[in-house]
N, C-alpha and C positions, 0 to 999 in steps of 0.2 A: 244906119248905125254909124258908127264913128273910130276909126280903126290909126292905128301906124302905117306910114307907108314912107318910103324911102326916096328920098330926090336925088342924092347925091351926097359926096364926100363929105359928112357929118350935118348933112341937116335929112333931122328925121320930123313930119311934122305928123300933127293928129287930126285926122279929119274926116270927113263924110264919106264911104263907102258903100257901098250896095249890100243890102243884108242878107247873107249867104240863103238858100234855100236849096229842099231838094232838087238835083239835076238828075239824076240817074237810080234809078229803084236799088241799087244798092248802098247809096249815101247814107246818112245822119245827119241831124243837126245839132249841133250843143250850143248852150250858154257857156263862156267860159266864167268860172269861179277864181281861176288865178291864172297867168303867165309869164311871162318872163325874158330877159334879154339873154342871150347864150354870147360865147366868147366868139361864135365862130361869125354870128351877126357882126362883129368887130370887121372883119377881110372887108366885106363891102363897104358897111359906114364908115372906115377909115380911108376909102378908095384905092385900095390894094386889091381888090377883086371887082371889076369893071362892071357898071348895070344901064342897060340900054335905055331905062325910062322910066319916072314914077312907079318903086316896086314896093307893093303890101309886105307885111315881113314878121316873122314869128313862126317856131316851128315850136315850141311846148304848151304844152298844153293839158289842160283836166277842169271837169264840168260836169253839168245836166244835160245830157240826154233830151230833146224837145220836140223830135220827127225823126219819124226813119221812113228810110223808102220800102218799097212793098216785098223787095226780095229779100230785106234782113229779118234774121231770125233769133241771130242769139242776144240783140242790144234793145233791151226798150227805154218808150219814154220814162223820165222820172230817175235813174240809175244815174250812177256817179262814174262817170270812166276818164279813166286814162289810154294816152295813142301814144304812137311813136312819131316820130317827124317824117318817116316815108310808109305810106298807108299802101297795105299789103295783102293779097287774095288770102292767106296762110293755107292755103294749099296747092301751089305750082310746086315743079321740084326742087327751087332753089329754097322756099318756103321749110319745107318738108324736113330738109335737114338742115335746119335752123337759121337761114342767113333771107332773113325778110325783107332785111333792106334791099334785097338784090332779087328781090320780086319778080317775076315776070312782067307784070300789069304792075309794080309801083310807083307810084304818083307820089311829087311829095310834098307834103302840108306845108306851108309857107305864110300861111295870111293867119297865124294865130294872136294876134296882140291883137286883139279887139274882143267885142263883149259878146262876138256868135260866130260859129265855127263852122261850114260845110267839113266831113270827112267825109272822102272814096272809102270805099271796100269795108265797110263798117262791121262787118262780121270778123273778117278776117286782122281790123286793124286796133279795136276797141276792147278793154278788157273793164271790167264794172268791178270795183270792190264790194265787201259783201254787204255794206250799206251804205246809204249819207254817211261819210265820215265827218269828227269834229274840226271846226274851224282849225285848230291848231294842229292836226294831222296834214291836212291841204297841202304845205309848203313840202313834206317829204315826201308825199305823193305825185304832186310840179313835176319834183327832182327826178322821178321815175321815167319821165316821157321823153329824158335823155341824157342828162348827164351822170344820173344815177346809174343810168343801163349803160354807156360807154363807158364810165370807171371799172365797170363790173366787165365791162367787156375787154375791156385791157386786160384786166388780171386772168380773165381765164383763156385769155387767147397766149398770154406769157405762161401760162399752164403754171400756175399759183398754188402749190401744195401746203399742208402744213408740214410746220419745223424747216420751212425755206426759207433766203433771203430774198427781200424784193425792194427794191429798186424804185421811186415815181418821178419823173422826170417832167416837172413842171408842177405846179401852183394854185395854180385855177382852180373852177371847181368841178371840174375833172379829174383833174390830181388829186385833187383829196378824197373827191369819194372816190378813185384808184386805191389809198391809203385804207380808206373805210374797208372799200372789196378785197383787200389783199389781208387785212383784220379777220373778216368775217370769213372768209378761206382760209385760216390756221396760219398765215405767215408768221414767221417766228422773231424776224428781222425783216422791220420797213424803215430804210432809206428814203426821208423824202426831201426832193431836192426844194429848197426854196431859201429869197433872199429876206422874206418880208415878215416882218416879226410874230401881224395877226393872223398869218396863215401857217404859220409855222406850230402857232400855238394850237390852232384847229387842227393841223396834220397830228401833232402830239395828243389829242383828245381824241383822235378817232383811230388810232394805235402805234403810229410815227413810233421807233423805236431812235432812231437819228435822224438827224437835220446836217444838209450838206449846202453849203452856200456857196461854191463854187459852181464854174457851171464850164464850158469846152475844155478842153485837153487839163484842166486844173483838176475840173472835178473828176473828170475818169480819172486820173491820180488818186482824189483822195477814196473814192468808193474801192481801188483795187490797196489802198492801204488800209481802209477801215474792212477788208475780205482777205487778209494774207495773201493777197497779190491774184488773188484767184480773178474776182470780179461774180457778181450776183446772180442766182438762179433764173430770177424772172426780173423783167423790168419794162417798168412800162412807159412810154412814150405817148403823151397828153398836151402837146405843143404843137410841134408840125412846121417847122422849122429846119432847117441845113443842120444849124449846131446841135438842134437838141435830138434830131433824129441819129447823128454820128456821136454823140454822148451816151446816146443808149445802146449802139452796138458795140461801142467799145468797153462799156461798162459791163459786159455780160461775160458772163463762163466760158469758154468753150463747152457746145450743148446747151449751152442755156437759150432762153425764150426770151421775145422783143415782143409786146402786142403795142400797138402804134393805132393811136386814133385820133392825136390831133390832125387835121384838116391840114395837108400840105402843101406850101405855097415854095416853091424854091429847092424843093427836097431834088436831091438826084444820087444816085448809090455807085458807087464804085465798081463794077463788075469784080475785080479780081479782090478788091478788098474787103468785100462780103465774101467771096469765095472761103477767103482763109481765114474769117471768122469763127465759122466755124457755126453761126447763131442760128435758130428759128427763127422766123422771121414772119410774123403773120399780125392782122387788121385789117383798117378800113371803116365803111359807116357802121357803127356798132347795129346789130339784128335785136336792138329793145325790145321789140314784139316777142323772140324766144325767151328776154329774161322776168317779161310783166308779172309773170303769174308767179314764182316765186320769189320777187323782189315785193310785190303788193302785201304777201302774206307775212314778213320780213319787218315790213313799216306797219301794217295792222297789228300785231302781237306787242311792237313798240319795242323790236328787236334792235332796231335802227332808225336814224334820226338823222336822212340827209339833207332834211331843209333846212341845215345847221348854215348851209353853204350862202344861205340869203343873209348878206348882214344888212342891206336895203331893202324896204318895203315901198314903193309910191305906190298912186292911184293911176292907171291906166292912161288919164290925159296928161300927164308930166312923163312921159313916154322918153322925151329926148333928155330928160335929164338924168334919166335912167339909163343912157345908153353914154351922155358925158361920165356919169360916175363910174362906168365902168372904162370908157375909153383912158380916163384919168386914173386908173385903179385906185380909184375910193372906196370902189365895192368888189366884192368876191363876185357877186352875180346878187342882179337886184329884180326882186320880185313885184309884180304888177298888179294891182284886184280892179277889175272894171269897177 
């Protein structure tokens, strides 16, 4: 088969790879039906985050089901599933109480931009909707196997009540469906920070109550004057960056919640000036695996619609141009069909 794989600082090429197959009786095989470039794909193809040698690349994913190994029980052939990007026992103890990313035994998926998929741990990493679903469901269902579950995982890691304010601190399409998750959790007021007019207008579509365009010490100004000086209940951090991560603590309440799941490149915390923050302060790789099975049911009722976030579609072998339009933000996040 014929896959993405990564050479170096912005040349992604498409080409001949080996067609994944059972290794270990608790695998799977899928066809993939759709995938997609993520922001965080960006650290390396931009060469901000270092890669030792020709590396395969893609961690979302959703498909057919096409082989299972002999110890799976709950995935068969033919079913439609969606995975997280680190494939998980769901029963270790880190498992157990919801944080699968942090597996015991997690592996993490990486070679999905291509048209067949090995998953590890297929029982424990695989969730099936309740059927083939229609073509035009696919792109909200993509969105599930990560950035839909890290938006969601912001906000309730900022511990997102209704009739709160909340805070989203970045643009991508993480931030927005943070906006979407912090919607569909009752927030009552969603600040969402962005400069860019067609994402501002999606934040406002998916329940954005304000748009703040400022961004370091400006913007914590204006979120603690659009808050009577207070600063925000929950707020979420979908960047991963020095400024935007000190944007987001300073933007909070005293008591108030930080959930942080952009990918940190430079971050480093203050010891005393978190001290007297005062914030919760909790993230990391979002655990998608705890949120599949009620975000699945979410997007099947047509309660939600985060494939909103794809405003590019190519074909699988225009791969690298999928990854310029996003490194040029052309695109929100551009989606791939073998």
């Amino acid at each position: 088969m014929r896959g993405a794989i990564l050479y170096g600082p912005r040349d992604v090429r498409f080409e001949e790879r080996e067609t994944p197959k059972i290794i270990k009786p608790t695998d799977a095989v899928m066809r993939i039906s759709a995938t997609c470039v993520c922001g965080s794909d960006l650290w390396p193809y931009r060469g901000i985050q270092s890669i030792a040698q020709p590396t395969p690349t893609g961690h979302e994913y959703c498909g057919i089901v096409e082989e299972v190994g002999s110890a799976v029980t709950s995935i068969k052939p033919g079913q439609f599933v969606i995975g997280s990007f680190f494939a998980s026992d769901n029963t270790c103890p880190n498992c157990q109480v919801g944080y699968q990313s942090s597996c015991q035994h997690a592996e993490f998926v990486s070679t999905a931009q291509a048209s067949v998929l090995r998953v590890p741990l297929a029982d424990g990493t695989l969730v099936a909707t309740p059927d083939v679903p229609s073509g035009d469901m696919v792109p909200s269902l993509l969105a599930l196997s990560d950035v839909m579950g890290t938006g969601w995982f912001a906000a309730d890691a900022a511990n997102v009540k209704p009739g709160k304010t909340v805070v989203v601190v970045g643009d991508g399409a993480v931030g927005l469906l943070g906006v979407l998750s912090a919607k569909q959790m009752g927030a009552e007021r969603i600040i969402a920070m962005s400069r860019h007019e067609s994402r501002q207008k999606l934040a406002r579509e998916f329940g954005a109550t304000d748009i703040v365009t400022d961004r370091g010490d400006e913007g914590v100004a204006r979120i603690k004057q659009l808050t009577n000086g207070i600063g925000a209940d929950s707020v979420l951090e979908c960047v991963g960056t020095q400024q935007s991560m000190m944007q987001a603590i300073q933007s909070t309440r005293r008591g108030g919640y930080v959930g942080y799941v952009g990918v940190p490149h430079g971050v480093e915390l203050n010891g005393e000036q978190l001290f007297f923050a005062h914030v919760h302060l909790h993230g990391g790789p979002a655990p998608v695996r705890r949120y599949l099975p009620e975000l699945i049911k979410l997007v099947w009722d047509r309660k939600i619609n985060p494939g909103r976030v794809f405003d590019v579609t190519l074909p699988l072998d225009q791969v690298a141009q999928a990854y310029r339009a996003m490194d040029e933000r052309r695109a929100i996040k551009t989606l791939l069909r073998p």
